[in-house]
C-alpha positions as a Python dict, from the first residue, in 0.01 Angstrom:
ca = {
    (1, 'X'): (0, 0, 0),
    (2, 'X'): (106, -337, 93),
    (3, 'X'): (-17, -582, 349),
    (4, 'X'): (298, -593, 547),
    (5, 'X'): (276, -166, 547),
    (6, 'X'): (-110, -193, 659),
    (7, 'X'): (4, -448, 908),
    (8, 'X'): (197, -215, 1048),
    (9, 'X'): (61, 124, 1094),
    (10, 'X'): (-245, -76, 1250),
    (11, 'X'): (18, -209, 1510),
    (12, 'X'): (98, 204, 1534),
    (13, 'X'): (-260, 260, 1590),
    (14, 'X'): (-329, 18, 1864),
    (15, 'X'): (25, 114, 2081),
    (16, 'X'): (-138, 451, 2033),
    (17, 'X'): (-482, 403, 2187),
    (18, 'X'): (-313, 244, 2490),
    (19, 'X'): (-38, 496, 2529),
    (20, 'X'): (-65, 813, 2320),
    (21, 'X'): (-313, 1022, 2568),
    (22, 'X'): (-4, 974, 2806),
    (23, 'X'): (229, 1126, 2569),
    (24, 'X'): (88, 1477, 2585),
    (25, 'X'): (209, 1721, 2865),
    (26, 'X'): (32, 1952, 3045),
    (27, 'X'): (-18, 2251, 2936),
    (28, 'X'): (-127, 2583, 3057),
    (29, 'X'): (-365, 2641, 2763),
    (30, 'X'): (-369, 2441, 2479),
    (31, 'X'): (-363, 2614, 2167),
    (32, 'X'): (-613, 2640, 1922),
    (33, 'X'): (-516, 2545, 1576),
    (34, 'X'): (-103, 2523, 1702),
    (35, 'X'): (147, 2268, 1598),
    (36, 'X'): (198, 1968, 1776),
    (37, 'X'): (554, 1937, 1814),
    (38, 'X'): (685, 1563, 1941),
    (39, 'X'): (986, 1533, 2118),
    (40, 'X'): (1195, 1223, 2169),
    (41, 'X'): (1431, 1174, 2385),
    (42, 'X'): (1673, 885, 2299),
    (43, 'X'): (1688, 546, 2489),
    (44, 'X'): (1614, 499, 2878),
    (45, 'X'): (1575, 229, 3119),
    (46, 'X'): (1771, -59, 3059),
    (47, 'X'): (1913, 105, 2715),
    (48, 'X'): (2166, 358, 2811),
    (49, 'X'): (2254, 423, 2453),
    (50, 'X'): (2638, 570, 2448),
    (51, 'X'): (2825, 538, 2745),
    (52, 'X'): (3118, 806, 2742),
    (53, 'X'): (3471, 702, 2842),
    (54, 'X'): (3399, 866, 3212),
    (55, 'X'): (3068, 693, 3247),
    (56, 'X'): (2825, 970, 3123),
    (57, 'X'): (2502, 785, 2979),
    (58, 'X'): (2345, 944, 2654),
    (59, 'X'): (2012, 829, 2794),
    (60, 'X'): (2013, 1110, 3059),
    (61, 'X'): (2197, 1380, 2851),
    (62, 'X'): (1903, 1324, 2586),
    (63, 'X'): (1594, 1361, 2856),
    (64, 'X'): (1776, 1676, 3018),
    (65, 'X'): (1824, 1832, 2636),
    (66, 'X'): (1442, 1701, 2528),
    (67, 'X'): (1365, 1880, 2899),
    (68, 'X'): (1515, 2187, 2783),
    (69, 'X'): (1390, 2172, 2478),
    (70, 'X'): (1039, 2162, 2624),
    (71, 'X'): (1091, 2451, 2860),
    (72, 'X'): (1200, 2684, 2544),
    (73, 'X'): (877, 2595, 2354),
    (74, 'X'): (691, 2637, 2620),
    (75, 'X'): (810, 3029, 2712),
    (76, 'X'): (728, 3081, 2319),
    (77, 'X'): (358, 3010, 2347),
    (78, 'X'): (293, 2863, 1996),
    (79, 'X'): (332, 2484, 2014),
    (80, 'X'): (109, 2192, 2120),
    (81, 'X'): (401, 1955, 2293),
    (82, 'X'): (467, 1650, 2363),
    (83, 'X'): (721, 1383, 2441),
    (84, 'X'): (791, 1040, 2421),
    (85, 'X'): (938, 956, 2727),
    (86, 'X'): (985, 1254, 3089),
    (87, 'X'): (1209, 1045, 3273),
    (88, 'X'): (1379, 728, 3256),
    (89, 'X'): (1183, 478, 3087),
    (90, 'X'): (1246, 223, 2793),
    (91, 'X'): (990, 316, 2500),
    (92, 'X'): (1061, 113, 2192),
    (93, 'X'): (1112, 286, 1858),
    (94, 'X'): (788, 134, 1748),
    (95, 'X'): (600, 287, 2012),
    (96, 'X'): (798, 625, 1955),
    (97, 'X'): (628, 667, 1612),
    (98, 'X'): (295, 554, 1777),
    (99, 'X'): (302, 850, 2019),
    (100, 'X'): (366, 1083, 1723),
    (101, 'X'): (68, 930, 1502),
    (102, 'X'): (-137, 921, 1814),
    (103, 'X'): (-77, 1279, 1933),
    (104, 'X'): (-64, 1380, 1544),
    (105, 'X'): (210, 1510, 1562),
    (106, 'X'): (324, 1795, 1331),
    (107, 'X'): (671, 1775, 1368),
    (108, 'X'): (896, 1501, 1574),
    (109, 'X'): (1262, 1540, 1637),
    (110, 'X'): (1445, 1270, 1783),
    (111, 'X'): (1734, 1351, 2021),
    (112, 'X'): (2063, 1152, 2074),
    (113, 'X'): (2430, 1173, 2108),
    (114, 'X'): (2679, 1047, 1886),
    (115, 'X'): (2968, 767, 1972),
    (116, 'X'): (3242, 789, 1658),
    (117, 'X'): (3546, 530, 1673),
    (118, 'X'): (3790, 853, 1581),
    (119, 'X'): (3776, 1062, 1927),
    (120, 'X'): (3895, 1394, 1744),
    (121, 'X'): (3578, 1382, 1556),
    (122, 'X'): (3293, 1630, 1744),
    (123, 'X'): (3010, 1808, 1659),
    (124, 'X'): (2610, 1802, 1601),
    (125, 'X'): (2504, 1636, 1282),
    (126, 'X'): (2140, 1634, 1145),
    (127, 'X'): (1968, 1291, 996),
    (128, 'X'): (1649, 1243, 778),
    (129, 'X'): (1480, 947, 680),
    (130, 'X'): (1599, 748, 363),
    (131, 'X'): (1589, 387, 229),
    (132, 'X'): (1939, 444, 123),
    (133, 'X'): (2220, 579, 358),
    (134, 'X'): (2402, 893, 242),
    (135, 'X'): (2751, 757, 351),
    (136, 'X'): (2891, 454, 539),
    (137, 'X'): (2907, 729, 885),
    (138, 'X'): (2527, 782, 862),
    (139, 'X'): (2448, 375, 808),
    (140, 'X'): (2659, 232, 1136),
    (141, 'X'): (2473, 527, 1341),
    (142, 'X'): (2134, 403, 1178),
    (143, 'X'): (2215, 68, 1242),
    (144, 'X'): (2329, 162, 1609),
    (145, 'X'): (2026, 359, 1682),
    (146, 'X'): (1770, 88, 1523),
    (147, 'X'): (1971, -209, 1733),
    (148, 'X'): (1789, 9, 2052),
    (149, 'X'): (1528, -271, 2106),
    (150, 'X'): (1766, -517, 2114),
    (151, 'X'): (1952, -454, 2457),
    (152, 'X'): (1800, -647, 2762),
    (153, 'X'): (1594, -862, 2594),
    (154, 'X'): (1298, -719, 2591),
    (155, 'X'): (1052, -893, 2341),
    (156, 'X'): (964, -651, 2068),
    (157, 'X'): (781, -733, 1742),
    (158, 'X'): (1053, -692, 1466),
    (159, 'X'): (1003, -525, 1118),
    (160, 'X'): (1217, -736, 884),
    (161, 'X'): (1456, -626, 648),
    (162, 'X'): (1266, -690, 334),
    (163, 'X'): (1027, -467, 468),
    (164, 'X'): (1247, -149, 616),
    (165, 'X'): (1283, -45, 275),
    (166, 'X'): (934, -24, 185),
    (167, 'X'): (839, 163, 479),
    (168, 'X'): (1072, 486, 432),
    (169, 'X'): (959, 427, 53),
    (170, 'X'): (572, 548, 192),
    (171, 'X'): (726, 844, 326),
    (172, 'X'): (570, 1051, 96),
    (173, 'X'): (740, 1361, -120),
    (174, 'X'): (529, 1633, 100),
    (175, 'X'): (665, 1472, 432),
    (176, 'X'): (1042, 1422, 252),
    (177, 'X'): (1062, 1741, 128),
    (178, 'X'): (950, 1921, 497),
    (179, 'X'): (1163, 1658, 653),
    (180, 'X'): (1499, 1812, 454),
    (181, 'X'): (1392, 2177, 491),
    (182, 'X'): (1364, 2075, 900),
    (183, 'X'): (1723, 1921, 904),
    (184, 'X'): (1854, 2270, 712),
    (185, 'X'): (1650, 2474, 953),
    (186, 'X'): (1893, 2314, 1248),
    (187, 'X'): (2174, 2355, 1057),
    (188, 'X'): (2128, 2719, 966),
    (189, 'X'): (2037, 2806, 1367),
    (190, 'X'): (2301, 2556, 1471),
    (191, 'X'): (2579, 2761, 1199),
    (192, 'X'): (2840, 3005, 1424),
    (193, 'X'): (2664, 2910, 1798),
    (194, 'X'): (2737, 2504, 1770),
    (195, 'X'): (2927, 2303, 1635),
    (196, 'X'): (2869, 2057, 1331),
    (197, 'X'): (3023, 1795, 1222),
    (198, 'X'): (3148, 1859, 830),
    (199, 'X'): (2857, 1752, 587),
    (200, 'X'): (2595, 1810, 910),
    (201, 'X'): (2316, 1724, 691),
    (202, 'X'): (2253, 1315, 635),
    (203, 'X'): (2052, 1062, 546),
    (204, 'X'): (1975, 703, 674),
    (205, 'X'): (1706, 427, 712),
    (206, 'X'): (1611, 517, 1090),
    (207, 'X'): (1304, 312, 1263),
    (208, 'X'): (1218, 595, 1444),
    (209, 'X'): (1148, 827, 1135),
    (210, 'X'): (938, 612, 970),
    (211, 'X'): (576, 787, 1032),
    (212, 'X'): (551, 844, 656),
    (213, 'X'): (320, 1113, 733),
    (214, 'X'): (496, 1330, 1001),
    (215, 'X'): (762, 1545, 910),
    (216, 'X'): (1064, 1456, 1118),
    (217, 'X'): (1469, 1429, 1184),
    (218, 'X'): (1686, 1243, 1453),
    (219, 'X'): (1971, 1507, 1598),
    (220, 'X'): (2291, 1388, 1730),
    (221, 'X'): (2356, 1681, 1969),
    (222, 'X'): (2790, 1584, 1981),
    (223, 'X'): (2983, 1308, 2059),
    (224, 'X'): (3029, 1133, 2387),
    (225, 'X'): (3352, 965, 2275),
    (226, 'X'): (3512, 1332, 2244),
    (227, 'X'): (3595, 1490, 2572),
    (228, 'X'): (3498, 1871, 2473),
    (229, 'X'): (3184, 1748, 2328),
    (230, 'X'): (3102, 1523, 2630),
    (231, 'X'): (3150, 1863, 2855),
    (232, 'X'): (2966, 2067, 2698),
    (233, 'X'): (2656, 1800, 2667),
    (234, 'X'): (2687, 1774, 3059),
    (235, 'X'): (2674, 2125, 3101),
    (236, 'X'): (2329, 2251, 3191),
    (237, 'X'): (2402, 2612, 3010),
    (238, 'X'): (2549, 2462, 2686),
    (239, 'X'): (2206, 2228, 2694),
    (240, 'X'): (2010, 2565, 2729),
    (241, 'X'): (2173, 2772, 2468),
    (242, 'X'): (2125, 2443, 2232),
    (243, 'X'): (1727, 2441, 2300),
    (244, 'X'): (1705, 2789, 2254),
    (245, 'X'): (1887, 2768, 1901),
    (246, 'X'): (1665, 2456, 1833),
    (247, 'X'): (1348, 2649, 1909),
    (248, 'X'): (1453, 2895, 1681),
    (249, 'X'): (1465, 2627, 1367),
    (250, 'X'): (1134, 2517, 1479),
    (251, 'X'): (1017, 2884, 1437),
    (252, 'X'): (1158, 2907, 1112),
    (253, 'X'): (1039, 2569, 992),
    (254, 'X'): (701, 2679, 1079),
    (255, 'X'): (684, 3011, 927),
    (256, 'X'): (830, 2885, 629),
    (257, 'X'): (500, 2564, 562),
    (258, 'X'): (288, 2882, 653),
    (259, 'X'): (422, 3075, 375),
    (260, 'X'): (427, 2811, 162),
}
């Protein structure tokens, strides 16, 4: 591994100590030998990520779905949880994937919303981690999403380019292959009860997948630039039905590395 790699999970291992024991929720009972499942809702704080033509924020339409999301793991009784952020705080992406190595984390799914320049377009679409982007659509929402850290100035130490690359290179086939069978797990629950955007299923160099040991995918739940998809994301019920389908492609995920 090189230097610059060591360099950095060791920078993941230190946010950890300070912050991962925070990251876990309480639970009733924590269960033996169960999952860890990390959720992560996007932005917060001074990063409001999309802002919808009326005003709607993605940062609080992500921490109501991750909220939701919670709640429907919860009733099912098999998952260790935890989350990133419960209410409406900046985390950077580096820290993100220092909560999921601290709480080793089994799974992490990263929630967000999309903005597309064409306001017809609508619809979830599913991303996994790749040094290579799968189509121009998938790179400007990577390069959106990894521009988080940016906004307010907020010092932040900086992976360079060289280097992104490298790290979703570690990644290794195990965590890849899970990672993909994940992605088509939300696409199969998400088929006939949401909508997807055509070719769901993408790829993309995202910071906040790059825990080259954690299975993991970054969901855009809709659009905020399309008015039926911006409704439905505000709607409490819509956010419930889309947890419950969600907890139903963890389920599956998990049965399947079982059986496997």
């Amino acid at each position: 591994m090189c230097e610059n790699c060591l360099m950095s999970r060791r920078r993941f291992g230190f946010l950890a100590a300070a912050a991962g024991a925070a990251s876990l929720l309480p639970r009733r009972a924590r269960a033996q030998n169960a999952p860890t499942v990390m959720l992560d809702p996007g932005h917060g704080g001074h990063d409001p990520g999309a802002i919808a033509p009326d005003g709607t924020f993605e940062k609080t339409i992500t921490l109501a779905s991750a909220l939701a999301l919670r709640d429907a793991l919860t009733a099912r009784g098999k998952y260790n949880l935890a989350m990133t952020r419960t209410d409406d705080s900046f985390v950077t992406l580096e820290d993100r994937v220092a909560l999921a190595v601290s709480a080793g984390a089994d799974l992490f799914i990263a929630m967000h919303c999309d903005h597309l320049p064409v306001p017809t377009d609508r619809g979830a679409s599913i991303y996994t981690l790749s040094p290579d982007a799968s189509d121009s659509v998938a790179a400007a929402v990577a390069n959106d999403e990894n521009a988080a850290d940016n906004l307010g100035g907020v010092p932040v130490a900086h992976v360079s380019p060289q280097v992104l690359p490298i790290l979703a290179s570690l990644e290794t086939r195990a965590t890849r292959i899970a990672s993909a069978t994940f992605a088509q797990d939300i696409a199969a629950s998400f088929q006939g009860n949401m909508i997807l955007m055509p070719d769901a299923v993408r790829s993309a160099n995202f910071a906040v997948l790059r825990d080259p040991s954690t299975p993991s995918a970054l969901l855009e739940m809709g659009c905020l630039t399309n008015p039926l998809d911006e409704q439905l994301l505000n709607d409490p019920e819509h956010r419930k039905a889309m947890a419950e389908r969600l907890a139903d492609a963890i389920d599956v995920y998990f049965q399947t590395q079982k059986s496997a």
